[in-house]
C-alpha positions in Angstrom: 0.0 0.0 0.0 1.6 3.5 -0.9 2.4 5.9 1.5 0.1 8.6 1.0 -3.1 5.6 1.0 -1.9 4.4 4.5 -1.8 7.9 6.2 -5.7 8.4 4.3 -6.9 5.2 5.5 -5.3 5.8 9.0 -6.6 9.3 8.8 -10.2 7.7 7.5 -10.1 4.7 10.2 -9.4 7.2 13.6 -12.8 9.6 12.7 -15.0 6.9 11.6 -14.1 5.1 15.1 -14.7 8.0 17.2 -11.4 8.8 18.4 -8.9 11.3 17.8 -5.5 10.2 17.5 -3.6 9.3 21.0 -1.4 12.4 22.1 1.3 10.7 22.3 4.5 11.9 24.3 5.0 15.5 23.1 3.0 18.3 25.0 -0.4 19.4 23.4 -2.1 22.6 24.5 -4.7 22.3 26.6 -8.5 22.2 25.2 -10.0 25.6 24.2 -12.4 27.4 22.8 -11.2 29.4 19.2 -14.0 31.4 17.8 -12.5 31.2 14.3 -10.0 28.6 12.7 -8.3 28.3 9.5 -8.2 24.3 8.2 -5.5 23.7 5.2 -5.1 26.4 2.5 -8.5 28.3 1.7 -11.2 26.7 4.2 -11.9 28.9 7.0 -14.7 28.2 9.8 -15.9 31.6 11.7 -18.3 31.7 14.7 -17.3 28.2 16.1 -19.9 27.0 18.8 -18.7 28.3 22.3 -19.8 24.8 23.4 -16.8 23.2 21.1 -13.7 23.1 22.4 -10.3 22.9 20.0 -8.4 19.5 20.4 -6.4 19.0 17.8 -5.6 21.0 15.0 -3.2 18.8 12.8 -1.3 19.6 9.5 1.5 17.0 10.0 -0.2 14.9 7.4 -0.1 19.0 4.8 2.6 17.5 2.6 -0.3 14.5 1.1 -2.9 17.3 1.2 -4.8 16.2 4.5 -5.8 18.2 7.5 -7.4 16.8 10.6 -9.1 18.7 13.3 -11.0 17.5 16.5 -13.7 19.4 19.3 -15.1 18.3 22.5 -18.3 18.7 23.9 -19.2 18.9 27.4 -17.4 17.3 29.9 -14.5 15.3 29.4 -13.4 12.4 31.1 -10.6 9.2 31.4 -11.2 6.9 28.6 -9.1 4.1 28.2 -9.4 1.9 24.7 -8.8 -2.1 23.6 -4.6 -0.9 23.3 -4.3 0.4 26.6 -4.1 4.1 25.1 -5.7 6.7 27.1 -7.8 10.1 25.6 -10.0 12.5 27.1 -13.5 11.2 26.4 -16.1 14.3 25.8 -20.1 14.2 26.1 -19.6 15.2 22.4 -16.7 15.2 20.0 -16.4 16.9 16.4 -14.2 15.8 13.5 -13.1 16.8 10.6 -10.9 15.9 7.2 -10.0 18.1 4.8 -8.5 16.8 1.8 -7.0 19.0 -0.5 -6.8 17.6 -4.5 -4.9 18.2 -7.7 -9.0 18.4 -9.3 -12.3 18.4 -8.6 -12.3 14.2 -9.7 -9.7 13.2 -7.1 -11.5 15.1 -4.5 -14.4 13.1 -5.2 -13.2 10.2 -5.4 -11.5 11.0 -1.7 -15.2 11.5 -0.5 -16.3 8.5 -1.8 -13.9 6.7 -0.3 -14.9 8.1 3.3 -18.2 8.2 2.9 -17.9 3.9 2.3 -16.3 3.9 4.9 -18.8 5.1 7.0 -21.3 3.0 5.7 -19.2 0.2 6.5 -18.2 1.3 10.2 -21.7 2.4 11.3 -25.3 1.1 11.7 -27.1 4.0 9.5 -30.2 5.1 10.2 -30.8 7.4 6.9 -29.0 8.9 4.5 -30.0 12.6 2.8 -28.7 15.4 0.9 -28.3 18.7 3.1 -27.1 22.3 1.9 -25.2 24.0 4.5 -23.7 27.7 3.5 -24.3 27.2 -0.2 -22.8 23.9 -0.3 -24.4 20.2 -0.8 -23.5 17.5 1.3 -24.1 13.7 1.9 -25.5 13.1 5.5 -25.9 9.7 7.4 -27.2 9.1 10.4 -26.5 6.1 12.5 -25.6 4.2 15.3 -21.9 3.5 16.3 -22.2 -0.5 16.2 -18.5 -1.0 16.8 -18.2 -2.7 20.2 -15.2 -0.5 21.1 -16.6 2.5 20.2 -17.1 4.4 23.0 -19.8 6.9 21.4 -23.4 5.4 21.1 -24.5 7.1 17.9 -24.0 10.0 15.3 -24.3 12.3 12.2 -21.6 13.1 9.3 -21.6 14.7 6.4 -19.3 14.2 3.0 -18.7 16.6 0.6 -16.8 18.2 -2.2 -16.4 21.9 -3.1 -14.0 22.5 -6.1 -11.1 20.3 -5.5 -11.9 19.5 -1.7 -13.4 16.7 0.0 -15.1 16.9 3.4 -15.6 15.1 6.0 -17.2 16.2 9.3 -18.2 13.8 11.9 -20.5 14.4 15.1 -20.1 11.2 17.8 -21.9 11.7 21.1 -22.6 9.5 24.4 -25.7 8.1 24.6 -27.0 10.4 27.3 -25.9 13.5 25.2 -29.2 15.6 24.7 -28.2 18.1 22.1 -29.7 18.1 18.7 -27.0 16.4 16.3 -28.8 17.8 13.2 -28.8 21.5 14.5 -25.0 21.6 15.8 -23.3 19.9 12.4 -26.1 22.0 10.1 -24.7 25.3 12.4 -20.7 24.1 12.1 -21.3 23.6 8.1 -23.2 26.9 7.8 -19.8 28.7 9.2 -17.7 27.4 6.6 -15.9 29.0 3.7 -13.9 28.1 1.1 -11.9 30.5 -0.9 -11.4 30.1 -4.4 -9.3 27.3 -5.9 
């Protein structure tokens, strides 16, 4: 498998199973709030949910055109998975992949590729088209049937604009009351993409 298809599925494989990647050794700053972020080259997100706390904001995977960053939700606590690794586990946590193409094809064909995935992963409850900020986007709902997944269900949407491709993913606990529809619709809403 090349390079550059490992890191994707890697990349593809810790969001559709609800965790963000383990810290690790180095430091990481702690958990905040950032109002507005800038993900890759031209997407920007503006008026980020108070609620939604900044993780991880990763470009070490820049160089193959991917960009990975994570939220939590409410409160977080101790979580321990199947490897022994431990992460801060959040009421809610929000994902998301940016993929950043040569064209408009390869982006799509990156989406399809996640959005697969997903089917595969989860237990999905529907599937529909949404437009969020101007822009059309797969949604599927479902439940997390993976027995290690520590998040009981959740919403994700898939899309391309020009030669990006999407992926946001919204995991909760099951006694997370929020409306899943309302905070990924609100997240999408405050995206922009500048032009390729």
């Amino acid at each position: 498998m090349k390079p550059k298809y490992f890191i994707l599925y890697l990349c593809i494989t810790l969001i559709l199973s609800g965790c963000s990647p383990s810290p690790g050794k180095q430091e990481k700053e702690p958990a905040a709030h950032v109002e507005n972020l800038s993900v890759g080259h031209r997407l920007a997100i503006q008026n980020i949910d108070k609620r939604l706390l900044l993780i991880d904001n990763n470009s070490a995977l820049a160089a193959d055109g991917l960009f990975y960053a994570s939220w939590g939700m409410g409160e977080a606590a101790p979580y321990e998975n199947s490897d022994g690794d431990t992460a801060d586990l959040y009421d809610a946590s929000l994902y998301l992949l940016l993929g950043e193409s040569k064209d408009p094809v390869s982006a799509q064909n990156n989406m399809d590729t996640w959005l697969n995935a997903a089917k595969d992963s989860y237990e999905i409850l529907e599937e529909k088209e949404i437009t969020c900020g101007n822009h059309a986007y797969t949604a599927l709902t479902y439940n997390c049937a993976n027995e290690e997944n520590p998040y009981a269900r959740g919403m994700s949407a898939f899309g391309v604009v020009g030669s990006y491709a999407l992926c946001v993913e919204l995991t909760c606990q099951e006694s997370f009351g929020e409306d899943l529809v309302a905070l990924l619709t609100e997240f999408l809403g405050n995206c922009t993409y500048s032009a390729d």
